[in-house]
C-alpha positions in Angstrom: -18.5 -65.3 -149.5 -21.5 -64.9 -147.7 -20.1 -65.8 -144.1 -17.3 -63.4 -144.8 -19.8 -60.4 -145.0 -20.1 -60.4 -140.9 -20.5 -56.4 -140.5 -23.0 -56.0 -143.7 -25.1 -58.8 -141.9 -24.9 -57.2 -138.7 -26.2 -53.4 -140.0 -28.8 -55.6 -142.0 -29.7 -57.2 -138.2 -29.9 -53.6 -136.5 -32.5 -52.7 -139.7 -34.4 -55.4 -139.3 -34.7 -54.9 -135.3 -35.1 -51.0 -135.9 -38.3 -51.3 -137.8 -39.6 -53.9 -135.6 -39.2 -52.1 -132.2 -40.1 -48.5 -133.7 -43.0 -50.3 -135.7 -44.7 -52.0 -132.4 -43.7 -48.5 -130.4 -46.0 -46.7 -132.8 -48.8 -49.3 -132.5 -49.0 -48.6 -128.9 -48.4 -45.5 -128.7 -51.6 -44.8 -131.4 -53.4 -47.5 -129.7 -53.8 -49.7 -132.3 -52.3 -52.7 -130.3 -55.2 -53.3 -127.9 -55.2 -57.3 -129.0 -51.8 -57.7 -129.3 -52.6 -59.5 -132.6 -50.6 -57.2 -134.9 -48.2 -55.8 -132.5 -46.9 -59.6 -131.7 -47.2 -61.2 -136.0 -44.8 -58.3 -136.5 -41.2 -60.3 -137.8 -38.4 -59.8 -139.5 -35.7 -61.9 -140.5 -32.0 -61.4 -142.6 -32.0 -64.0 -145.1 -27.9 -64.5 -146.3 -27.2 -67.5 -149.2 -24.0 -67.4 -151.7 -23.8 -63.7 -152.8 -26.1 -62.1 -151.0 -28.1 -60.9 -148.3 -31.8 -59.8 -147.8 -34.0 -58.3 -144.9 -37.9 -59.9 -145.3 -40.8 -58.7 -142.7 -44.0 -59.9 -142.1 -47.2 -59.3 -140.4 -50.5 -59.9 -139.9 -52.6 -59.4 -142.8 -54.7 -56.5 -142.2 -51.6 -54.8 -141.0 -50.9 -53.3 -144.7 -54.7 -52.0 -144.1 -53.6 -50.0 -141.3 -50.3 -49.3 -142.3 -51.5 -47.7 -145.5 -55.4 -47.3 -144.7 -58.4 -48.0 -146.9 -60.3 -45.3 -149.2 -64.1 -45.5 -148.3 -66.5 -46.7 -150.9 -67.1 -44.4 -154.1 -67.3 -40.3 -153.0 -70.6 -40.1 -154.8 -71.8 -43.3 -153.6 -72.7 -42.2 -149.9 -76.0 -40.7 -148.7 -76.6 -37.1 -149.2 -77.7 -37.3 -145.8 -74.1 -38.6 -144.3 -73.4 -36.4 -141.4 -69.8 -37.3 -141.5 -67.7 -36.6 -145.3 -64.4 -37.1 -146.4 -62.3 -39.7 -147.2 -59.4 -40.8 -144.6 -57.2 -42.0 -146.9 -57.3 -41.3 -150.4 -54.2 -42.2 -151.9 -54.6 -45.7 -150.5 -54.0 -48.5 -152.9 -56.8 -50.0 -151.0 -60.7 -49.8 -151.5 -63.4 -50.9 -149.5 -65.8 -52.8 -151.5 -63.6 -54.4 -153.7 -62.3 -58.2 -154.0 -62.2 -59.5 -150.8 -64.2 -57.7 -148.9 -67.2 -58.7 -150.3 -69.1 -60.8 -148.2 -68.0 -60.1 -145.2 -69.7 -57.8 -143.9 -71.0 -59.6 -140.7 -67.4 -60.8 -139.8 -66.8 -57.0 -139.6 -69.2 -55.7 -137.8 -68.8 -58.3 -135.7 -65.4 -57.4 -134.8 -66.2 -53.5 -134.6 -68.7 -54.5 -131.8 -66.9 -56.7 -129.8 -64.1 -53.6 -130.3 -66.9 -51.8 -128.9 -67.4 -53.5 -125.7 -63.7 -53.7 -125.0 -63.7 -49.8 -125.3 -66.9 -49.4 -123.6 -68.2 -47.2 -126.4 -72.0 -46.5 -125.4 -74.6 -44.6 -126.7 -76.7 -41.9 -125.3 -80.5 -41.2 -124.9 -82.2 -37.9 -125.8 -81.3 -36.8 -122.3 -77.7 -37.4 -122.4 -77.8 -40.3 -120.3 -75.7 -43.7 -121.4 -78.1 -46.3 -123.0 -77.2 -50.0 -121.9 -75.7 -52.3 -124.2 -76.9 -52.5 -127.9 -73.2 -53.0 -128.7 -74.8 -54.7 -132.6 -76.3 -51.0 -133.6 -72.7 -48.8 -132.3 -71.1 -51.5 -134.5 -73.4 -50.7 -137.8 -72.9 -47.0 -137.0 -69.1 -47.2 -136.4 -68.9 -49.6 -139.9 -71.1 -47.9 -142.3 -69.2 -45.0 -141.5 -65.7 -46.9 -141.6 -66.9 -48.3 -145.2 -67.7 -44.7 -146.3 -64.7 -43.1 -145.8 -61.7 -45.7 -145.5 -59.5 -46.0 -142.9 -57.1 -43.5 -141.9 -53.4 -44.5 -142.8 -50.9 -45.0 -139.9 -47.8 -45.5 -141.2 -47.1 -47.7 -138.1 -44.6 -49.6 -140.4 -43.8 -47.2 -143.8 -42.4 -44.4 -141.4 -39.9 -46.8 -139.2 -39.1 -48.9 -142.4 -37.6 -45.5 -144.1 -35.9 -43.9 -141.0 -34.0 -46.8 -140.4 -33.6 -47.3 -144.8 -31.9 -43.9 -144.2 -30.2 -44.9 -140.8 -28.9 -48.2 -141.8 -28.7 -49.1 -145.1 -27.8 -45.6 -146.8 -25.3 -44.8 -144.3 -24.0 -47.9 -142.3 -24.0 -50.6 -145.0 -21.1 -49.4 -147.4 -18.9 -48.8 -144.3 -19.9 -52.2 -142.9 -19.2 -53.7 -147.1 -16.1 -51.5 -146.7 -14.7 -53.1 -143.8 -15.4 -56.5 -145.0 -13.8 -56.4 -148.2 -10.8 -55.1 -146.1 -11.1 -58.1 -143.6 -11.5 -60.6 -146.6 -8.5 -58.3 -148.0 -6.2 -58.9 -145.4 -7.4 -62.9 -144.4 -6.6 -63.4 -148.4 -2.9 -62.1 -147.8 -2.2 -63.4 -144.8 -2.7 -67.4 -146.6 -0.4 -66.0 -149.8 2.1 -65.2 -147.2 
């Protein structure tokens, strides 16, 4: 039956293809696809056995981290002294300082600085001027401030995956089942006949 369902497969193809392209446009276009890394792990694929069809995507990892961000560490946990306040993301299901994050703290710091560096993110003297280098302390700034508020969400992926939910699948898939049944309809008669 399943090779008989040729439109439904095809709206299910333009889904999958829709959330890809929109989902990489909005990773460049919020700049969050300076390595590539994400922007190119992003696949999707339509799976279609016996009675049925599905769309599966994957990505990278840390792309549900910046798809959905990351609530900083415990509110009442940071420094009375913290110039900066506020979480950037909390309704996140995810937490820094929980599980697997533990641990690693070198590993991200390490890739904050060498972020850094790519940006050219410098710090400045008491006089305004740029200081040279020191790319290890702008990474400790940057991450203890990362790890105290979370991670803004981006919805690179959640926005594109509902537009085209809406687009494809709530619109474009009964009319695409529609015409196959009607297909399968008329094949069926044609071999009683």
């Amino acid at each position: 039956m399943a090779k008989e369902l040729k439109e439904v497969e095809q709206v299910l193809k333009r889904f999958k293809d829709y959330v890809i392209q929109q989902s990489r446009s909005n990773l460049s276009k919020a700049g969050k696809a300076d390595s590539k890394e994400l922007y190119n792990s992003l696949k999707g694929e339509v799976i279609t056995e016996d009675n049925y069809s599905i769309v599966g995507f994957s990505m990278a990892e840390y792309g549900q981290f910046v798809d959905k961000g990351v609530k900083g560490k415990d509110p009442s946990k940071v420094s009375a002294n913290a110039k900066i306040r506020g979480q950037q993301a909390p309704n996140s299901p995810y937490r820094f300082g929980s599980g697997n994050f533990r641990g690693k703290w070198s590993q991200f710091t390490n890739r904050i600085e060498k972020w850094a560096k790519n940006k050219n993110i410098r710090l400045r003297d008491e006089k305004g001027k740029f200081k040279e280098g020191n790319y290890k302390t702008i990474a400790q700034i940057i991450a203890r401030n990362i790890y105290s508020r979370g991670i803004k969400p981006s919805l690179f992926f959640t926005k594109p995956f509902e537009a085209g939910y809406k687009k494809y699948i709530d619109t474009d898939l009964m009319e695409a089942f529609g015409q196959d049944v009607d297909t399968m309809v008329d094949y069926n008669l044609k071999d009683i006949k």
